[in-house]
C-alpha positions in Angstrom: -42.1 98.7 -73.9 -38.1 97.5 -73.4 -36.1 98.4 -76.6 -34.5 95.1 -78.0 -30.5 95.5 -78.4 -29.1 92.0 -79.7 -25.2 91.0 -79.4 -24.1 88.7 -81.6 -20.8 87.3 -80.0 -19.6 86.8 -76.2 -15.9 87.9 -77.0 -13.6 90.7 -75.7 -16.2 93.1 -77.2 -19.3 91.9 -77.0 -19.1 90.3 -73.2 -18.3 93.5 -71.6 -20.9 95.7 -73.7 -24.0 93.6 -72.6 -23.1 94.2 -69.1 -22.1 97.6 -69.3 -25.7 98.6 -71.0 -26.9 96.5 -68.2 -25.4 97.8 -65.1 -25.5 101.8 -66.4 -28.1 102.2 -68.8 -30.9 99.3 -67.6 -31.1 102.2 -64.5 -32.6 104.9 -66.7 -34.1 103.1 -69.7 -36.4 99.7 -69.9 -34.1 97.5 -72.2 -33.6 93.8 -72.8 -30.1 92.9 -73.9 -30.2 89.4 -75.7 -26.5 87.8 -76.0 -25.8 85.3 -78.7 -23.3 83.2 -78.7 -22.4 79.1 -79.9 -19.7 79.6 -76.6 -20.9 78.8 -72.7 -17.4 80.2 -72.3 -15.3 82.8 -72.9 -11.9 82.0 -74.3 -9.4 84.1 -72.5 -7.1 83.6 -75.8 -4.7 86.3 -74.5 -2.9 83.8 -72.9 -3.2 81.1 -75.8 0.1 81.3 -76.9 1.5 79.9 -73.8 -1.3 77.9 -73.0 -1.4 75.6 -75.8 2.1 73.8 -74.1 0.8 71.5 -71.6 0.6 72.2 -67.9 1.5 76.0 -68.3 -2.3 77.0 -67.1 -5.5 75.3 -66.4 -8.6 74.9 -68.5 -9.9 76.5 -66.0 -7.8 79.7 -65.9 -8.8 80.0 -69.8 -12.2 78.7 -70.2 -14.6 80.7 -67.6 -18.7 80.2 -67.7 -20.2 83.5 -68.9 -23.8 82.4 -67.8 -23.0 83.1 -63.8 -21.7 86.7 -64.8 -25.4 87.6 -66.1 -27.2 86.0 -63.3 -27.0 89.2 -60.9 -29.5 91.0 -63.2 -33.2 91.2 -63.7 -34.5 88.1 -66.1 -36.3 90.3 -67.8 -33.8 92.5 -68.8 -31.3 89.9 -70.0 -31.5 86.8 -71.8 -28.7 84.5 -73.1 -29.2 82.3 -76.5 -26.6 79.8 -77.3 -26.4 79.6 -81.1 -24.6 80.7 -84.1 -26.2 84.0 -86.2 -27.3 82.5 -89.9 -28.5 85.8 -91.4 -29.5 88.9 -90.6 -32.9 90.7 -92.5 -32.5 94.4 -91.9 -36.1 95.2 -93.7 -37.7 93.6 -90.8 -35.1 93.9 -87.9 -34.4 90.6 -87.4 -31.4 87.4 -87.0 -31.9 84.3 -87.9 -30.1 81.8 -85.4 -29.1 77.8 -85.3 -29.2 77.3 -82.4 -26.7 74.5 -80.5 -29.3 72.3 -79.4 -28.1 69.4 -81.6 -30.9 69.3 -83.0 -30.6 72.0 -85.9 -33.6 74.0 -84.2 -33.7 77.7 -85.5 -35.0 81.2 -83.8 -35.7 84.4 -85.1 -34.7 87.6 -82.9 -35.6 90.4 -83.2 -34.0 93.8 -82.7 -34.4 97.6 -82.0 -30.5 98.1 -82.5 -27.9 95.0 -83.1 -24.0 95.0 -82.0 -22.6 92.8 -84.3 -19.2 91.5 -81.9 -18.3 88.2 -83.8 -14.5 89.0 -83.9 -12.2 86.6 -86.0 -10.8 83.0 -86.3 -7.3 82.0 -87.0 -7.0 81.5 -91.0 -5.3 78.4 -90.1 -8.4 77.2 -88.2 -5.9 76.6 -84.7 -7.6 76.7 -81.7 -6.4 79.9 -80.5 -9.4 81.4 -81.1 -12.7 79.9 -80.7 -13.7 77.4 -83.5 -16.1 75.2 -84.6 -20.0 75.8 -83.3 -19.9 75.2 -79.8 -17.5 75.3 -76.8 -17.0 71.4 -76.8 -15.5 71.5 -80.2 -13.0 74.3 -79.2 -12.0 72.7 -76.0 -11.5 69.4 -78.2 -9.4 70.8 -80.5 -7.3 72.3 -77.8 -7.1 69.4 -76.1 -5.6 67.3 -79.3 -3.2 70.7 -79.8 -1.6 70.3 -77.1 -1.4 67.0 -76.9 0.2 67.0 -81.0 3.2 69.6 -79.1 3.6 67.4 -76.6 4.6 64.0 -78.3 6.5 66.6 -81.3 9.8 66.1 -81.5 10.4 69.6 -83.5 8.1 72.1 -84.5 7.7 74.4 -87.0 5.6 78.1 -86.8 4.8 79.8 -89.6 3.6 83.4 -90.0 6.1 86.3 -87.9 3.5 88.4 -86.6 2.8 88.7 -82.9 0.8 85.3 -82.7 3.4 83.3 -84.2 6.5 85.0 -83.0 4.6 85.2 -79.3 4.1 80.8 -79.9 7.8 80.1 -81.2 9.1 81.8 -78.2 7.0 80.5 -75.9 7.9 77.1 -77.0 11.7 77.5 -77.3 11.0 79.2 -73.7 9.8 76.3 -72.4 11.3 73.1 -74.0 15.1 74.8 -75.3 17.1 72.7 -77.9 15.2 69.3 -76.6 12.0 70.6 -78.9 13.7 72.8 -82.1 11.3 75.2 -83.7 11.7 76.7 -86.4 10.2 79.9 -87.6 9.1 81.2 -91.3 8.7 84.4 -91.7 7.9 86.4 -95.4 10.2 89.2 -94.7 13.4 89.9 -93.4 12.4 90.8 -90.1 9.8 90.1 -87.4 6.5 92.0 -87.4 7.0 93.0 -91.4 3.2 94.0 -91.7 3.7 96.7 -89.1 5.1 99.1 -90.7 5.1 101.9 -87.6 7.4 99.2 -85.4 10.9 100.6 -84.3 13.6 98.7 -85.7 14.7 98.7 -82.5 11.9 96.8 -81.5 12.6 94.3 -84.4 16.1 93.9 -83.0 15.3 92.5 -79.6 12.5 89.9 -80.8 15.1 89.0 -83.1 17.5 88.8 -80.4 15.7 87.5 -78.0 14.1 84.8 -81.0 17.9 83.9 -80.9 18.8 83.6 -77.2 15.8 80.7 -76.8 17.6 79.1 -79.8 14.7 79.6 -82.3 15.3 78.9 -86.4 14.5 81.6 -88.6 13.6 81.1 -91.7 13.1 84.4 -93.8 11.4 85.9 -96.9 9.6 82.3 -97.7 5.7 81.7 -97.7 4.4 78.4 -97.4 3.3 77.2 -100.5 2.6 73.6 -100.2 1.9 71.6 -96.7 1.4 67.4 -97.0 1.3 65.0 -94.2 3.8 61.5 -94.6 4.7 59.0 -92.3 3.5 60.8 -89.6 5.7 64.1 -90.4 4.5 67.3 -91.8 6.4 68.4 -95.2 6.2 72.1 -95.8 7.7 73.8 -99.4 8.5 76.9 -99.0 8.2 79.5 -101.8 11.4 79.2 -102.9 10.8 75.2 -103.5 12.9 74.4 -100.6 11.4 71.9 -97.8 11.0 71.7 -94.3 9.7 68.5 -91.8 8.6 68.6 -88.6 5.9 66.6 -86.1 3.8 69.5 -85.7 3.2 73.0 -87.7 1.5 75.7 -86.2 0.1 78.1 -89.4 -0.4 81.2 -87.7 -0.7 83.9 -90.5 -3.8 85.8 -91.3 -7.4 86.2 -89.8 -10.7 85.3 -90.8 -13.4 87.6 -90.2 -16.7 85.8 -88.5 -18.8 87.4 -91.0 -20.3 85.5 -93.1 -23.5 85.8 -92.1 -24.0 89.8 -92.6 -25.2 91.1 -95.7 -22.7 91.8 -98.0 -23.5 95.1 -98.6 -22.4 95.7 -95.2 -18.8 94.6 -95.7 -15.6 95.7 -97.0 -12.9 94.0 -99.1 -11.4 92.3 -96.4 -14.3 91.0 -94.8 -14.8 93.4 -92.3 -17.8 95.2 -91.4 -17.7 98.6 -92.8 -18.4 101.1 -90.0 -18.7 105.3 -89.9 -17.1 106.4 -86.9 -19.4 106.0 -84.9 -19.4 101.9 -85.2 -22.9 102.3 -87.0 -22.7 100.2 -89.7 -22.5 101.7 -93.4 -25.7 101.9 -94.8 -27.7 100.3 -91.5 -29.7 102.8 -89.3 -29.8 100.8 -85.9 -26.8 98.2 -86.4 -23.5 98.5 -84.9 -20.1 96.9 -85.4 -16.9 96.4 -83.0 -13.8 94.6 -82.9 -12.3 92.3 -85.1 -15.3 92.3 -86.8 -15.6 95.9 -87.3 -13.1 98.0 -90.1 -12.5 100.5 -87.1 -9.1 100.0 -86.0 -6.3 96.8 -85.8 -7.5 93.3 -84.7 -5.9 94.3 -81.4 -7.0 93.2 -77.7 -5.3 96.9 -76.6 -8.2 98.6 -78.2 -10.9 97.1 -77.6 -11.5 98.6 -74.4 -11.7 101.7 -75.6 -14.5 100.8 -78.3 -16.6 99.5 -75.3 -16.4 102.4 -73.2 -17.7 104.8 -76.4 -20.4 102.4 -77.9 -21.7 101.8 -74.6 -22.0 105.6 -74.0 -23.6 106.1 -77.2 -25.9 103.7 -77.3 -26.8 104.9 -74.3 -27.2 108.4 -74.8 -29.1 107.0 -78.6 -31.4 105.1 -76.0 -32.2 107.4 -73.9 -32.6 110.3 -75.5 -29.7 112.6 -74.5 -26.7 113.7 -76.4 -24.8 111.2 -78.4 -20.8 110.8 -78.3 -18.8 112.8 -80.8 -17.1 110.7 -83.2 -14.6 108.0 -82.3 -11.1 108.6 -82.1 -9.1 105.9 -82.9 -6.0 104.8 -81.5 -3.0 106.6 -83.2 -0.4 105.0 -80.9 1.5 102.0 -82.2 1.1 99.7 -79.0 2.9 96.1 -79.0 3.3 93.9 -76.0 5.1 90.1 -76.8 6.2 87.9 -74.3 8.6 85.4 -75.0 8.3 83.2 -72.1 8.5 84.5 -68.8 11.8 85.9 -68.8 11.8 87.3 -72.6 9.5 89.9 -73.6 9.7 93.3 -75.8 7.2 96.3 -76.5 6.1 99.6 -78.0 3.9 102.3 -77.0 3.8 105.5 -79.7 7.6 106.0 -80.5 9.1 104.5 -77.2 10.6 100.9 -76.8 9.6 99.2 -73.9 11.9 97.6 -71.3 11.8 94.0 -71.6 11.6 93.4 -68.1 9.4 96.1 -67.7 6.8 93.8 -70.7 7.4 90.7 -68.8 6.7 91.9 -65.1 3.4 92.9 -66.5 2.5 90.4 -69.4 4.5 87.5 -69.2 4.4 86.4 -65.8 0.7 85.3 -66.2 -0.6 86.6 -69.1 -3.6 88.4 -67.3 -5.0 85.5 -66.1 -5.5 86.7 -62.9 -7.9 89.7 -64.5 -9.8 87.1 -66.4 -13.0 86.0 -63.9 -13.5 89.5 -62.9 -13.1 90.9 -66.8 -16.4 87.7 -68.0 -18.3 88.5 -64.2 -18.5 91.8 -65.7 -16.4 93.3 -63.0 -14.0 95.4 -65.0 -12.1 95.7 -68.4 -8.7 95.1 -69.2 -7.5 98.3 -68.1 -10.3 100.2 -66.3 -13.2 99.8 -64.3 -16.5 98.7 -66.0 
């Protein structure tokens, strides 16, 4: 009889798991991988932050079918359910999913070991991340984003970590002094929650924030945002105001975990993992990515939490040996682009040459890795 593994979520983490088990361990092992998703594609959000500015890449360079990936392997061994996880009853191994029919039909799935891989939203609810309960509603919400920068006369971004410093310079990159943005960050420099960055580091977002002509705004939070006469007013902390046509929150992360038992999570929303991914105080339920308390919501880990859950599962499903413990990632590693000409990083204690960060990054943001990453072809950074 094929052993059940359910994966809740069709993201960076969750994609690529479903068909690693099903190109490596389907070949020693009867299993049936179920994916679970509201999506009919995959976001590839890495490139978001230039995206959202009209004409700088297709919809379809960012929003690829997953379906066709899947369709290369036995229909017994994989089946894909468009819907949104509800609840999850450990005592009897099963989710509860609505399913995105229209017609607010539930099913119950169930499991022999669940991957929960529903990653995070944007706290400001900005499509730069999936949103809503289906593809259409994501794509829609693009669509009006993008069309809200284009008719802006200025902008302002809130929020100085690599999302929003990665959006202010893409837009000063793109539409100089004709589009002013301005930026707010809490502290005094960029990247203030990261507290391994070189100051070094700091010094050439900051300078390079400058050279596109970008505002800076710092040691203010937003306190108060209202909308008048077609302009957003936004008080700072400090009771101070700013206006502009369009304002792009992009501080904080919301976990997509509301479903899961909250016994099963930690303060912040995360799912609370051993290190292993097996979730604290499951026996056959996993946790990766933004969803899990492993390591930082960071694209440049996650494929390195595939390759080991994938192994262990395996080894877990076929009997052998199971991995040693996870090691997490002890390297600082930071890679903005600015544009296609601006662009900074960090790996461990090194700064990066710029141009070194934008021959590799900013000239296309990986889209041209993204079909062969959702067709299951490879990861980010290695072969799958």
């Amino acid at each position: 009889m094929a052993e059940t593994i359910v994966i809740l979520g069709a993201g960076w983490t969750g994609l690529p798991l479903a068909h690693k088990l099903l190109k490596y361990t389907l070949a020693k092992k009867t299993i049936k991988v179920i994916l679970v998703t509201p999506n009919t594609h995959f976001f590839w959000n890495v490139a978001a932050t230039r995206g959202i500015i009209p004409g700088e890449f297709s919809e379809d360079q960012l929003f690829l079918p997953i379906a066709p990936g899947f369709a290369g392997y036995p229909s017994a061994a994989f089946e894909f359910v468009l819907g949104k996880a509800q609840s999850i009853d450990a005592s009897r191994n099963t989710v509860s999913v609505l399913l995105t029919d229209d017609n607010g039909n539930h099913c119950e799935i169930r499991y022999d070991q669940l991957v929960i891989a529903t990653g995070s939203r944007v706290a400001g609810n900005l499509p730069l991340k999936p949103t809503g309960d289906a593809h259409e509603e994501t794509l829609s919400a693009w669509r009006a984003l993008q069309d809200k920068i284009s008719k802006a006369g200025d902008v302002i971004v809130a929020g100085s970590g690599p999302t929003g410093i990665e959006v202010a310079g893409e837009l000063a990159a793109r539409y100089g002094r004709s589009k002013p943005v301005t930026l707010i960050m809490s502290g005094d420099k960029p990247l203030g929650s990261h507290a391994s960055v070189l100051p070094s580091v700091r010094d050439a977002i900051e300078a390079d924030l400058a050279k596109l002509g970008v505002a800076i705004v710092r040691g203010q939070r937003v306190a108060q945002v209202t909308e008048a006469a077609g302009r957003t007013r936004v008080r700072l902390s400090d009771g101070s105001e700013l206006q502009a046509d369009c304002y792009l929150p992009l501080f904080g992360l919301r976990m997509n975990t509301g479903f899961v038992p909250p016994a099963w999570l930690d303060g912040d929303g995360n799912v609370a993992v051993d290190d292993h991914f097996k979730v604290v105080g499951a026996e056959n339920v996993w946790a990766l990515g933004d969803a899990g308390s492993m390591e930082p919501k960071q694209i440049t880990v996650t494929d390195n939490q595939i390759i080991y859950l994938a192994s262990h599962l395996d080894a877990i499903l076929t009997g052998a040996t199971p991995s040693k413990a996870y090691r997490p990632e002890e390297k600082t590693l930071i890679f903005l682009s600015l544009g296609k000409r601006y662009a900074t990083g960090q790996i461990g204690d090194w700064r990066l040459f710029g141009f070194l960060v934008s021959w590799v990054k900013g000239r296309r943001l990986f889209t041209d890795t993204a079909r062969g990453y959702v067709a299951g072809e490879k990861l980010r950074h290695s072969s799958l």
